[in-house]
DRENTIKE-826496 format. One record per residue (C-alpha): residue number from 1; residue in three letters; x, y, z. Coordinates in Angstrom, 3 decimals, decimal comma. Layout:
{num->NUM | residu->ALA | px->X | py->Y | pz->Z}
...
This chain:
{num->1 | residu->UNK | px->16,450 | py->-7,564 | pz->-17,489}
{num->2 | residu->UNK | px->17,273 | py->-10,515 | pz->-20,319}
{num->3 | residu->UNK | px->19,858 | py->-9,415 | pz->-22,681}
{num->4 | residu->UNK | px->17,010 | py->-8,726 | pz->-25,656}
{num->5 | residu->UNK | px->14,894 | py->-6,659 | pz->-23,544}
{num->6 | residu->UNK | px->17,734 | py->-4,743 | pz->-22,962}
{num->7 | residu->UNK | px->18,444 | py->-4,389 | pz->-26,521}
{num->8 | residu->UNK | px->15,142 | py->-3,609 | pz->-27,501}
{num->9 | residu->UNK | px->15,085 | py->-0,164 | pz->-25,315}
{num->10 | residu->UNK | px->15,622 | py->2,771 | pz->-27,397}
{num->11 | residu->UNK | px->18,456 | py->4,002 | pz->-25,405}
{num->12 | residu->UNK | px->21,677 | py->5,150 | pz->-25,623}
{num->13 | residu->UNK | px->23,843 | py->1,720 | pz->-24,234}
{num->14 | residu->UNK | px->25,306 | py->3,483 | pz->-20,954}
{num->15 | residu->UNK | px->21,691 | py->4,884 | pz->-20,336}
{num->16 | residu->UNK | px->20,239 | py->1,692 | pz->-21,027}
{num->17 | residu->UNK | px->22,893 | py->-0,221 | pz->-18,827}
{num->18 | residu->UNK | px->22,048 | py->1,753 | pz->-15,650}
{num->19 | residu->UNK | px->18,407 | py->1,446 | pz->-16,321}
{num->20 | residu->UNK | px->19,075 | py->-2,554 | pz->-15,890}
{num->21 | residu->UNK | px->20,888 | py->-2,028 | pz->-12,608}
{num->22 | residu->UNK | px->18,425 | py->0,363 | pz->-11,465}
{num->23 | residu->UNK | px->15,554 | py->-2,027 | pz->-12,187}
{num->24 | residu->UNK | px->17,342 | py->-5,070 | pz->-10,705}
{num->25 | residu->UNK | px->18,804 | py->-3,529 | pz->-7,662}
{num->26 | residu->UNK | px->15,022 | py->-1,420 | pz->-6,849}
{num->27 | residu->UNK | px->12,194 | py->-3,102 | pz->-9,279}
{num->28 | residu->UNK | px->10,851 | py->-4,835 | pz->-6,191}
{num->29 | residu->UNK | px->10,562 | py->-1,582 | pz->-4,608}
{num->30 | residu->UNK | px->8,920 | py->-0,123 | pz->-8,141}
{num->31 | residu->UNK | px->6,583 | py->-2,341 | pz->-8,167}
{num->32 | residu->UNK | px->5,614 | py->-2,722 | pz->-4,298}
{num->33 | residu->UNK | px->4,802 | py->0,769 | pz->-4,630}
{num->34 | residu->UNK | px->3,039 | py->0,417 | pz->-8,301}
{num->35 | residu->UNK | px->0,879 | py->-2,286 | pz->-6,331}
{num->36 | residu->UNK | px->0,112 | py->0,894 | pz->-4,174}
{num->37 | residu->UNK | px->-0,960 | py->3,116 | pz->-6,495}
{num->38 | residu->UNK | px->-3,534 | py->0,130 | pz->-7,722}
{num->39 | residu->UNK | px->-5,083 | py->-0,919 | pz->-4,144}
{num->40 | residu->UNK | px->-5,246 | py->3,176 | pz->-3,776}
{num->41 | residu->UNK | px->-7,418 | py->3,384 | pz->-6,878}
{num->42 | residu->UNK | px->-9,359 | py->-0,260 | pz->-6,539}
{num->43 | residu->UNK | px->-10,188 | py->1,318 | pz->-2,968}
{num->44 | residu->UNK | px->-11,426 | py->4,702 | pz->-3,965}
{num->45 | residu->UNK | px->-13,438 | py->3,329 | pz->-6,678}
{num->46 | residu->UNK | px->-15,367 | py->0,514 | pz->-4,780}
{num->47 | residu->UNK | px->-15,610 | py->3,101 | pz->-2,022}
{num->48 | residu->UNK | px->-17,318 | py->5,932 | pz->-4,409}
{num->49 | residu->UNK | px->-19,506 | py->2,837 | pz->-6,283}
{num->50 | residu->UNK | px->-20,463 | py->1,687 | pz->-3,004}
{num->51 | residu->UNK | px->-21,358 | py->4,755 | pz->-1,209}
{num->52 | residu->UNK | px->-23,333 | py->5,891 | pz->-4,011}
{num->53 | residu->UNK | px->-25,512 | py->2,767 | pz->-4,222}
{num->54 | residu->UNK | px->-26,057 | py->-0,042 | pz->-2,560}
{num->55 | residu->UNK | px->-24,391 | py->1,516 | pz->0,548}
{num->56 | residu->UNK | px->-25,480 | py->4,727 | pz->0,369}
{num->57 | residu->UNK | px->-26,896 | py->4,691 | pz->3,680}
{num->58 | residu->UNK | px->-23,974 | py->3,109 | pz->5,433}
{num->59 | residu->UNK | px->-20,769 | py->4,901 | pz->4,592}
{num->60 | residu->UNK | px->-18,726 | py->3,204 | pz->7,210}
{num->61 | residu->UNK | px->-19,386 | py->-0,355 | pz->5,664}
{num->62 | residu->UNK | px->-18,879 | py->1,348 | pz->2,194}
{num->63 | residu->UNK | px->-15,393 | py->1,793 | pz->3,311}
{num->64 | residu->UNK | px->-14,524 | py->-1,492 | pz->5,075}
{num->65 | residu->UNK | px->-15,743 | py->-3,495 | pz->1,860}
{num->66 | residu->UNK | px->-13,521 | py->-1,162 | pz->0,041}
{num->67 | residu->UNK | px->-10,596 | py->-1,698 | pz->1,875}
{num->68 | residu->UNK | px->-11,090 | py->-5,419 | pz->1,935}
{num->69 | residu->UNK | px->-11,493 | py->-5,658 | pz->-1,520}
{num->70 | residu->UNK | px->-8,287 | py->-3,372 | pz->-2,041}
{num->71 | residu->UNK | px->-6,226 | py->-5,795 | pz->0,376}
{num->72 | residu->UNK | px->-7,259 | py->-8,958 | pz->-1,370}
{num->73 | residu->UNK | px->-5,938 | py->-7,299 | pz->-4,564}
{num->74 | residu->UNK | px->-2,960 | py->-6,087 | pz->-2,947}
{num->75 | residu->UNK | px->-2,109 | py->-9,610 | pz->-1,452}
{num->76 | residu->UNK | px->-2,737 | py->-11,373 | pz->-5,163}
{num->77 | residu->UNK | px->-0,792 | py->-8,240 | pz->-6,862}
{num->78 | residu->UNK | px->1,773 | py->-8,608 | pz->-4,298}
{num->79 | residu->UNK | px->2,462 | py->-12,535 | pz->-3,796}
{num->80 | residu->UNK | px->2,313 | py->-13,164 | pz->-7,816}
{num->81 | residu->UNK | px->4,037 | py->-10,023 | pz->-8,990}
{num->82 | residu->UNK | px->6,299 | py->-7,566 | pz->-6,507}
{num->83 | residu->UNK | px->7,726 | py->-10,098 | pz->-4,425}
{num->84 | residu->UNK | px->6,707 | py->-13,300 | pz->-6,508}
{num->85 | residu->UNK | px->11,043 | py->-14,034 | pz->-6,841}
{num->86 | residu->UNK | px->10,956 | py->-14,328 | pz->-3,160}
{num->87 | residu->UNK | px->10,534 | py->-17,377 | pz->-0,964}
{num->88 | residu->UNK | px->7,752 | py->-17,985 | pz->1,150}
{num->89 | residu->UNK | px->5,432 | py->-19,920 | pz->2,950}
{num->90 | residu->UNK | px->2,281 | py->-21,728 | pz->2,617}
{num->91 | residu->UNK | px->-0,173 | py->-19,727 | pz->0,798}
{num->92 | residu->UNK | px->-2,660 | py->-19,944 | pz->4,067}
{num->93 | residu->UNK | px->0,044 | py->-18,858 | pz->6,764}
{num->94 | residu->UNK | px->1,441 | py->-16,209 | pz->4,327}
{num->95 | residu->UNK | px->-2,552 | py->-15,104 | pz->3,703}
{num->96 | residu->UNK | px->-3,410 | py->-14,706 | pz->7,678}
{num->97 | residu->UNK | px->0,046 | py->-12,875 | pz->8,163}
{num->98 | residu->UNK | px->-0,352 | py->-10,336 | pz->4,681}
{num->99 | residu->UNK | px->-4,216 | py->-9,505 | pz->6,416}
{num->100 | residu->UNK | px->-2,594 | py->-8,871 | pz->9,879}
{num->101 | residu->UNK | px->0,317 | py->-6,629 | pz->8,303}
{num->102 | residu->UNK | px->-2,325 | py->-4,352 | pz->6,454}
{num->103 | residu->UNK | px->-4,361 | py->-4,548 | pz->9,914}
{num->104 | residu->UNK | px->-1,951 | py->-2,805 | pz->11,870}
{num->105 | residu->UNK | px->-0,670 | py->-0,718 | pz->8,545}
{num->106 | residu->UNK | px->-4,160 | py->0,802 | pz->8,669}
{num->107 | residu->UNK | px->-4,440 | py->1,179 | pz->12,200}
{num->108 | residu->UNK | px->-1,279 | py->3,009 | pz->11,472}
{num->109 | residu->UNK | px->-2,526 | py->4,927 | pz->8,674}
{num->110 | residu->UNK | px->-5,406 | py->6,808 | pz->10,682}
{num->111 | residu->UNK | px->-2,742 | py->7,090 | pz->13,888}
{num->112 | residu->UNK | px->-1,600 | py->10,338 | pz->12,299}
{num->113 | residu->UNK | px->-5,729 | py->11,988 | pz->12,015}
{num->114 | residu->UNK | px->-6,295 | py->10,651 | pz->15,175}
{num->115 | residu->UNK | px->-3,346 | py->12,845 | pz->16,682}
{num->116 | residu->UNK | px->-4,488 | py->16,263 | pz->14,501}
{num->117 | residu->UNK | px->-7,770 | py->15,314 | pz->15,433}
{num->118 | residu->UNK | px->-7,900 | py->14,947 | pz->18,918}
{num->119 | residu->UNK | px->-4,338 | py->16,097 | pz->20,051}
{num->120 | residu->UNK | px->-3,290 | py->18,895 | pz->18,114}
{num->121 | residu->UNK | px->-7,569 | py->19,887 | pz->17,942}
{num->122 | residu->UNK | px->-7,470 | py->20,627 | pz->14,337}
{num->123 | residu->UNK | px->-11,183 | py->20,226 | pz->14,152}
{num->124 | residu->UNK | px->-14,169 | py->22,628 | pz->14,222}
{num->125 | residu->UNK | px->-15,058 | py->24,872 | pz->16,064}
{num->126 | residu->UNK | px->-11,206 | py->25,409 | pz->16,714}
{num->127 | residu->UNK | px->-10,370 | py->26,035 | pz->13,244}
{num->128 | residu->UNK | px->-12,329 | py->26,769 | pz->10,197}
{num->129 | residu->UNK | px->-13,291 | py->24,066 | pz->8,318}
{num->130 | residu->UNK | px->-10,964 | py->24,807 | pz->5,393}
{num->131 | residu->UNK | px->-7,927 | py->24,045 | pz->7,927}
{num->132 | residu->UNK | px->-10,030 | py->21,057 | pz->9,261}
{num->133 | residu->UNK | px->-9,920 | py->19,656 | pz->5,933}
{num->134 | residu->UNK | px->-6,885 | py->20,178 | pz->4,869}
{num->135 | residu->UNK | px->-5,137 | py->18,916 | pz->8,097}
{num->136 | residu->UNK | px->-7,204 | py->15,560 | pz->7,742}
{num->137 | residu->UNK | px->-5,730 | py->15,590 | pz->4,294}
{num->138 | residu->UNK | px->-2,277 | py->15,704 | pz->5,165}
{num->139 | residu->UNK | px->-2,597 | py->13,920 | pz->8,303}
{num->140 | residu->UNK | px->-4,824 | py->10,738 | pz->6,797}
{num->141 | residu->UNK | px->-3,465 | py->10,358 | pz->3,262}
{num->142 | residu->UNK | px->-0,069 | py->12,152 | pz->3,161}
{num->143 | residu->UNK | px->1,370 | py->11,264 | pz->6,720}
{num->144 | residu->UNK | px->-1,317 | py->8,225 | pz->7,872}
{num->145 | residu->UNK | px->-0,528 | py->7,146 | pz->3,990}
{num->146 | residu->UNK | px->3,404 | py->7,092 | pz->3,931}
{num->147 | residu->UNK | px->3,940 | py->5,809 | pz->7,202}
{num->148 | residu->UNK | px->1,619 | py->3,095 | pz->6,688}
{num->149 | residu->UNK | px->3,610 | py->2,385 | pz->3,469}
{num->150 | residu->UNK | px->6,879 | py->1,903 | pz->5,143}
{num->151 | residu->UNK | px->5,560 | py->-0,053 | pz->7,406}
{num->152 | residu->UNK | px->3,839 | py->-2,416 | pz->5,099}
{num->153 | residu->UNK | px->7,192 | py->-2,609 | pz->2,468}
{num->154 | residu->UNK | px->9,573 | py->-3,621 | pz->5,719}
{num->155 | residu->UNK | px->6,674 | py->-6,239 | pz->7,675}
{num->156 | residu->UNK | px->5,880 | py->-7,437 | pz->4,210}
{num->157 | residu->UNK | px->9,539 | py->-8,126 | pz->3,450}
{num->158 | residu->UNK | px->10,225 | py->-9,357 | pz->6,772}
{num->159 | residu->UNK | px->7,407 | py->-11,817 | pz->7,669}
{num->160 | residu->UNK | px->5,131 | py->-12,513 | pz->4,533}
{num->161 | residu->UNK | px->7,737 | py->-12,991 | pz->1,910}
{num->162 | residu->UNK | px->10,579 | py->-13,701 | pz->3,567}
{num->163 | residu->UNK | px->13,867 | py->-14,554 | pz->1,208}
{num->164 | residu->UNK | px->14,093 | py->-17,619 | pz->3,482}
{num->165 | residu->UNK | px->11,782 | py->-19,099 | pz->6,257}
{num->166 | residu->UNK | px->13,470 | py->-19,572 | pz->9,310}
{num->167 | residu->UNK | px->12,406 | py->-20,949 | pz->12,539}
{num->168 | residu->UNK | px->12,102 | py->-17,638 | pz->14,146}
{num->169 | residu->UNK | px->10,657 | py->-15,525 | pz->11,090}
């Protein structure tokens, strides 16, 4: 944080001094997961839009075109703003490596409804649909949703914007 940012908060100076280290030490974090929060909404809302129109008959496709559009805005969000301080590589490599990250981060993300699903059988007619629901709740976008995010904020570190490009990174 620049010394007149830091000035400019309306806080007491200790409170405002561990605010700074806070920010520098996790604002890539902060706004990784900020960039989460967006893609979540950009996806929900060109899922509903699409679903309910042009797609209406083809909910399936509704959702892939949502989650596309959600990753493209994730990678832009991502490369230009959470982890823009951060070397790199070539836009194209980095590109083809940010797409097969969130690949496997989704295939992660339904891992956990596949398991109450099919598994653990939390699924008509051996519950009622109430605990159907809810267990595909939790399961898909509390548990599917949080894994997946770990996974993405390490693989993203690791291999799309690397600090440094190495030979073997």
């Amino acid at each position: 944080m620049t010394d007149q940012r830091a000035r400019a908060l309306p806080l007491p100076p200790a409170l405002r001094d561990r605010a700074a280290r806070l920010a520098g030490r996790h604002g890539e974090f902060v706004k990784f997961a900020l960039v989460g929060g967006i893609t979540f909404v950009v996806d929900t809302a060109v899922f509903v839009v699409a679903k309910s129109t042009v797609l209406e008959p083809k909910p399936v496709t509704a959702k892939i075109v949502a989650v596309l559009v959600a990753t493209i805005v994730g990678y832009v969000l991502n490369r230009e703003w959470s982890f823009r301080l951060r070397g790199g590589r070539g836009r194209p490599h980095e590109a083809l490596l940010y797409f097969a990250v969130s690949g496997i981060a989704m295939a992660i993300n339904a891992a956990p409804l596949g398991f109450s699903r099919y598994v653990l059988d939390l699924a008509q007619p051996a519950v009622s649909s109430l605990t159907e629901h809810v267990a595909d709740l939790v399961s898909a976008q509390v548990v599917g949703t949080l894994l997946a995010m770990v996974f993405r904020w390490w693989a993203f570190r690791r291999w799309v914007f690397p600090d440094e490009v190495g030979p073997l990174r």
